[in-house]
C-alpha positions in Angstrom: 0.0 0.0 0.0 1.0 3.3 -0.1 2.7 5.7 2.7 0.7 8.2 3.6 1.7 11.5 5.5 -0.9 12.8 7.9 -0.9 16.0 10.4 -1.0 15.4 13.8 -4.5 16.1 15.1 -5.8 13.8 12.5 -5.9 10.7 14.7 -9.6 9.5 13.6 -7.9 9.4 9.7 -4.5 8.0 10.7 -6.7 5.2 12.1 -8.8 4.6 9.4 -5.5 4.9 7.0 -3.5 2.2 8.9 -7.0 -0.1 9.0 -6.3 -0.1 5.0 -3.4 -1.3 4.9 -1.5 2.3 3.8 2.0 3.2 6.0 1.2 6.0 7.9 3.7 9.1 9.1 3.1 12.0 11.1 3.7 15.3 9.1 6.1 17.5 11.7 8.1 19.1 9.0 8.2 19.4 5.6 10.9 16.3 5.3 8.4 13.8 6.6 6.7 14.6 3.6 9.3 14.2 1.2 8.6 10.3 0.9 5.3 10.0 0.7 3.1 9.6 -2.1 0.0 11.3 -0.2 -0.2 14.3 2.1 -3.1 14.4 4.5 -3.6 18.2 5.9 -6.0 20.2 8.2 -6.0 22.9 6.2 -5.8 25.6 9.5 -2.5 26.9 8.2 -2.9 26.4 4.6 -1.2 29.0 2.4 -1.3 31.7 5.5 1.0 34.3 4.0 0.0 33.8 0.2 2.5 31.3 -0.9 2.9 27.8 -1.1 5.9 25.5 -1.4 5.5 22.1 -2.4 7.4 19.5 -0.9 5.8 16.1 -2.4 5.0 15.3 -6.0 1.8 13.3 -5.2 -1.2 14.2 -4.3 -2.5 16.9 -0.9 -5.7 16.4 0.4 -7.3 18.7 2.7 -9.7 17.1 5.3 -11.1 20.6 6.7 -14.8 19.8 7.5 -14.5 15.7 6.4 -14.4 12.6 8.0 -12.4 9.9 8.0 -14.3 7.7 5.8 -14.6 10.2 3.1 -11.5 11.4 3.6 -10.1 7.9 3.1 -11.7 7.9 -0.1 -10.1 10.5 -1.4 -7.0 8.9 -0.9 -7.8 6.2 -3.1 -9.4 8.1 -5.9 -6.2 9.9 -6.0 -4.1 6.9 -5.7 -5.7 5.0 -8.5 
């Protein structure tokens, strides 16, 4: 499966994530997200000054105002 980088306070889609089989990693820093081939994210501090640096080739998904389930199948829409 893949690996899957997730922010912290997202404990409820870590869960579900790791019930799927997908390696999961806690985002702290912009080099835990270097290897992954998802990005989980809040959203809270999304783009807060205007700019935006990407770190990971694949996929971000932004769970603001989602659950896990749904969130979960985002990441499999993207990673199909």
């Amino acid at each position: 499966m893949a690996r899957i980088g997730v922010e912290q306070s997202l404990s409820d889609v870590k869960t579900a994530l790791m019930e799927m089989g997908h390696e999961v990693v806690d985002l702290r820093s912009a080099e835990d997200a270097a290897h992954c081939d998802c990005c989980v994210i809040t959203g809270q501090d999304k783009d807060v000054m205007g700019m935006a640096d990407t770190t990971i080739a694949g996929p971000v998904i932004n769970a603001q105002g989602t659950n896990a389930e749904a969130v979960c199948q985002m990441v499999d829409q993207k990673l199909s």
